[in-house]
C-alpha positions in Angstrom: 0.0 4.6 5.4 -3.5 2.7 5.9 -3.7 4.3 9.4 -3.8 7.9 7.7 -7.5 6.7 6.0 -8.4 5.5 9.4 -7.3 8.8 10.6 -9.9 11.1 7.7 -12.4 8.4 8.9 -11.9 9.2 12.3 -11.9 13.0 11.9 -15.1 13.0 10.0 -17.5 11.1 12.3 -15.8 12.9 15.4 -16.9 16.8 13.5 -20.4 15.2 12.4 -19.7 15.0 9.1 -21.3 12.6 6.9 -19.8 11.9 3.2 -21.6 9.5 1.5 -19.2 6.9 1.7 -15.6 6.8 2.0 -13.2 4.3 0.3 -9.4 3.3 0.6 -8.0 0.8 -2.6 -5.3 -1.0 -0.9 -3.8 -1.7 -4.3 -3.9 1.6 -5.8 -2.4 2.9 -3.0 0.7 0.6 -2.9 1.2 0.8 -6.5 1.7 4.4 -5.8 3.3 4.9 -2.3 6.4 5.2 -3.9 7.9 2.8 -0.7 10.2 1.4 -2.9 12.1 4.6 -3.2 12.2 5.1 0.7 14.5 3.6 3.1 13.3 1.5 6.3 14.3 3.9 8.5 12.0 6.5 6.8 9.2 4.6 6.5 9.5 3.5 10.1 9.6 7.0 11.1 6.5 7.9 9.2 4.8 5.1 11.0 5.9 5.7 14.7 4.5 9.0 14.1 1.5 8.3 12.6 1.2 5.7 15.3 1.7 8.8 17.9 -1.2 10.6 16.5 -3.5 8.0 16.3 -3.1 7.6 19.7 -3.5 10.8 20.5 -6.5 11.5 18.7 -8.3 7.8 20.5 -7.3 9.7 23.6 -9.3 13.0 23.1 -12.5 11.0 22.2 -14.8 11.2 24.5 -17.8 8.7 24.8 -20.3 10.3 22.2 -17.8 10.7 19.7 -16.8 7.6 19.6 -20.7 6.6 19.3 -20.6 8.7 15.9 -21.4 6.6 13.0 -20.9 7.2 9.3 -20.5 5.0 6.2 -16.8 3.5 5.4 -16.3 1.3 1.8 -20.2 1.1 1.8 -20.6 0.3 4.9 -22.2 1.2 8.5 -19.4 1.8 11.2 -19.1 3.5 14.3 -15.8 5.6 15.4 -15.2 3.2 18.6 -14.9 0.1 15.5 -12.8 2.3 13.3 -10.2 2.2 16.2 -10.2 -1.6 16.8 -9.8 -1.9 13.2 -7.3 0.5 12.8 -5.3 -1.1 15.8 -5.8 -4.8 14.5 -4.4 -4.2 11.3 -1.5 -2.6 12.8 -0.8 -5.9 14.4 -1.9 -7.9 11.5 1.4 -6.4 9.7 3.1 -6.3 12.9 3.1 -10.0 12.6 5.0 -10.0 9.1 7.3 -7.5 10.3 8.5 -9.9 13.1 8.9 -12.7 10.2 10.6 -10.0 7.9 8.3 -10.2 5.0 6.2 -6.8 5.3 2.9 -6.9 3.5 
């Protein structure tokens, strides 16, 4: 899942760490998810705890780690926008899920 990027993001500004730039290819990674081959139930259950962690690691961030910034698919970004992004795109798909197409 998307969220699990978001998650190595996360992880690396929150220990200081500063790779050079990190990337995620949305395509590459759906050609090779394998989600196809999974049931819903699975794949739900992968998500809700995903979900769960993401949570909890938002939760044990205090104020100067999520002021850590780093570089994400070229680009400047601090660990407090890495969490509204990670929490809009999971209601950017929420939205197809309610219309039963998932993207």
């Amino acid at each position: 899942m998307q969220n699990g990027f978001f998650l190595t993001v996360y992880y690396a500004f929150r220990e200081k760490i500063k790779p050079h730039s990190l990337h995620f290819d949305e395509n590459s990674y759906a050609e090779n998810s394998l989600a196809g081959e999974r049931s819903f139930a699975s794949i739900k259950e992968e998500f809700l705890a995903v979900r769960k962690a993401t949570d909890l690691l938002f939760a044990s961030l205090n104020d100067e780690q999520f002021a850590q910034q780093g570089i994400a698919s070229d680009l400047p970004v601090t660990a407090n926008a890495i969490g509204f992004i990670t929490f809009g795109h999971m209601l950017h798909h929420k939205r197809y899920w309610k219309k039963g197409t998932c993207k």
